[in-house]
C-alpha positions as CSV (number, residue, x, y, z in Angstrom):
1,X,126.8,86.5,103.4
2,X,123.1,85.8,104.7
3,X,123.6,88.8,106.9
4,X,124.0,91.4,104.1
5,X,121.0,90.3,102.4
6,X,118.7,90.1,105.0
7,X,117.6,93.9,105.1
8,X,117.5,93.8,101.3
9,X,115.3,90.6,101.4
10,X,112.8,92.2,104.3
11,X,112.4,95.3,101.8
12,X,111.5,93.1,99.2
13,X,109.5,91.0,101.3
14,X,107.9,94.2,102.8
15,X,107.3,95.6,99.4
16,X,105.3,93.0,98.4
17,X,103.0,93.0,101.4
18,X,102.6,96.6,100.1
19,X,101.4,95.0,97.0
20,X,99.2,92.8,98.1
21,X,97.0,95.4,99.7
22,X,96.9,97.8,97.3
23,X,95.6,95.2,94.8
24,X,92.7,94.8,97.2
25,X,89.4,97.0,96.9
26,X,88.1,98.7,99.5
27,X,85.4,96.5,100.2
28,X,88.0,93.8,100.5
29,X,89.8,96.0,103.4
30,X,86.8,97.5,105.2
31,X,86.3,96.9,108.6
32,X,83.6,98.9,109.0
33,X,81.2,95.8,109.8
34,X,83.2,95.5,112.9
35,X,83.6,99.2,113.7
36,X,79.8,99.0,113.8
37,X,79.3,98.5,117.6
38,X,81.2,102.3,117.5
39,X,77.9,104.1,115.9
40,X,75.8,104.7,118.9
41,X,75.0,107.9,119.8
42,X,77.2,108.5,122.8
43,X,80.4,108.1,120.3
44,X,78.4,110.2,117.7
45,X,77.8,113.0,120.2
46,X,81.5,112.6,121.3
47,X,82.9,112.6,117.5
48,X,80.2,115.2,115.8
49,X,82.4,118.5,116.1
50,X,85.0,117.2,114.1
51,X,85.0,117.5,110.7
52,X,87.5,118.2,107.7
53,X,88.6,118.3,104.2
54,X,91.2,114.9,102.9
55,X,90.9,114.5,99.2
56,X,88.3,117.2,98.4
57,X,85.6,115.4,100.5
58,X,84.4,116.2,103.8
59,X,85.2,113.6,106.3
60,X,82.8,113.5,109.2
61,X,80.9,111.4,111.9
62,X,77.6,113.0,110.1
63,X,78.8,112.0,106.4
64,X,80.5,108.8,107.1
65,X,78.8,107.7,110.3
66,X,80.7,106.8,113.3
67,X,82.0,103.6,111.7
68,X,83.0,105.2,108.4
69,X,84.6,108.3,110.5
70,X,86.8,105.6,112.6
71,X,88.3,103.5,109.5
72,X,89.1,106.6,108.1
73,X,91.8,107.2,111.0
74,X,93.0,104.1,110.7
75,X,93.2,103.1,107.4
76,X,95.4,106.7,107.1
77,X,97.1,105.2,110.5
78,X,98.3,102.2,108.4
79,X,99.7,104.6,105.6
80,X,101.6,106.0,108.0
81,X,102.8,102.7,110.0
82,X,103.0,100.4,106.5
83,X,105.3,103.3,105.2
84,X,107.1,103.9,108.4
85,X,108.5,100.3,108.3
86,X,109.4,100.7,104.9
87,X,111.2,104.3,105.1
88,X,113.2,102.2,107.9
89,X,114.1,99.1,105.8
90,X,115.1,101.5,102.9
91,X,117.2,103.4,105.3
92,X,119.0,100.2,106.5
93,X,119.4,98.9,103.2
94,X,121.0,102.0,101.8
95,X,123.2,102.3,104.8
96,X,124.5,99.2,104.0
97,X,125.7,99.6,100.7
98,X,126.2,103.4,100.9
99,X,128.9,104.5,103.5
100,X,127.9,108.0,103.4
101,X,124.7,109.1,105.6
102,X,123.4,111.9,103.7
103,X,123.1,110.1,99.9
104,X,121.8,107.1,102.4
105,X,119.1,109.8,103.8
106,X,118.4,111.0,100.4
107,X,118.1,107.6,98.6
108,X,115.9,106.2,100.9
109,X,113.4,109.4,100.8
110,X,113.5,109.4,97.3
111,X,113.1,105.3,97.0
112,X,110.0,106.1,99.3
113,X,108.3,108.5,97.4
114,X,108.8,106.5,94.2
115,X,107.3,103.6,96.0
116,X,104.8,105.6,97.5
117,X,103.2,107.6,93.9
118,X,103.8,104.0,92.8
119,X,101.6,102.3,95.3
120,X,98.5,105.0,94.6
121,X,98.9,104.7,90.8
122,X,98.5,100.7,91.5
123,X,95.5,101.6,93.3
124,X,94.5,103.7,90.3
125,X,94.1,100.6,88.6
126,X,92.4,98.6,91.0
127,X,88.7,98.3,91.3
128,X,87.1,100.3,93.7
129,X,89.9,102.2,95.2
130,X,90.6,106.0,94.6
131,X,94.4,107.5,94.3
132,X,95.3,110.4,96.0
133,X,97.9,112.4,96.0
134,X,97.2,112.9,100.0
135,X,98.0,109.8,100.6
136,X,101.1,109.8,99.0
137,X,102.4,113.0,101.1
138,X,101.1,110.7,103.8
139,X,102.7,107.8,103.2
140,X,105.9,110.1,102.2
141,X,105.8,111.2,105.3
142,X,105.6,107.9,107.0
143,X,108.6,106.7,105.5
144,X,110.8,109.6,106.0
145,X,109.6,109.0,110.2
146,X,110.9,105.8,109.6
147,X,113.9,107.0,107.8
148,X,114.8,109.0,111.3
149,X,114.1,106.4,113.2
150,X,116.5,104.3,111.8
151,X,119.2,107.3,111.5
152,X,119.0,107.8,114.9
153,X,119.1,104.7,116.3
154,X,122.0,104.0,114.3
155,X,123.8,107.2,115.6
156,X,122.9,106.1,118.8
157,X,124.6,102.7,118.6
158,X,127.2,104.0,117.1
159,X,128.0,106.0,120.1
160,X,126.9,103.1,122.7
């Protein structure tokens, strides 16, 4: 009995861990104080050729400084891990009460987008924080590399 509610239970437990860090601001979340040692000039000659477009702003090591230019890799790096753990749980929690793999697959991408456009319009609300659709491809896509994951590690115990 404890068994076939402990995937459900992580999800939720996951879900709300989701929760809790959208409903912080950004100055709440930065690391940048730490990232500071980073902004010398060796890593801002190693980082200055690298510059593009995520939201309709330029992110750079010249805009952002080398500090700034780092958090944005991985703050986006914990979209994609965050959702990658929660693609899987979906996954594993739809495989369990649906038999069929494909409507398990399709559930679960669909649960994480939902989740997903309803984690950035959370944020919407939240002081200091900006929603963007970006982030919810990005975490979208996240979740569905958990989704495989967890598809094909079943398959592959399934066959062991």
């Amino acid at each position: 009995m404890i068994r076939r509610y402990f995937f459900p239970g992580l999800l939720v437990l996951w879900a709300m861990v989701i929760f809790f860090f959208s409903s912080q601001t950004y100055e709440e979340q930065s690391i940048t104080p730490f990232l500071a040692q980073f902004n010398t000039p060796y890593w801002y000659d190693k980082l200055s050729g690298i510059s593009f477009m995520y939201g309709g702003v330029e992110v750079s090591a010249q805009i952002a400084g080398v500090n700034g230019f780092l958090e944005f890799f991985l703050r986006k790096g914990a979209h994609l891990f965050i959702f990658f753990v929660f693609g899987l749980l979906t996954f594993r929690v739809w495989g369990r009460f649906v038999k069929n793999p494909v409507l398990s697959f399709s559930g679960a991408l669909l649960c994480v987008l939902f989740y997903a456009s309803a984690d950035e319009l959370h944020q919407k609300l939240t002081g200091g924080r900006t929603p963007l659709w970006q982030d919810v491809m990005l975490d979208t896509f996240g979740g569905l590399l958990g989704i495989f994951f967890s598809f094909f590690f079943y398959r592959w115990r399934r066959r062991q």
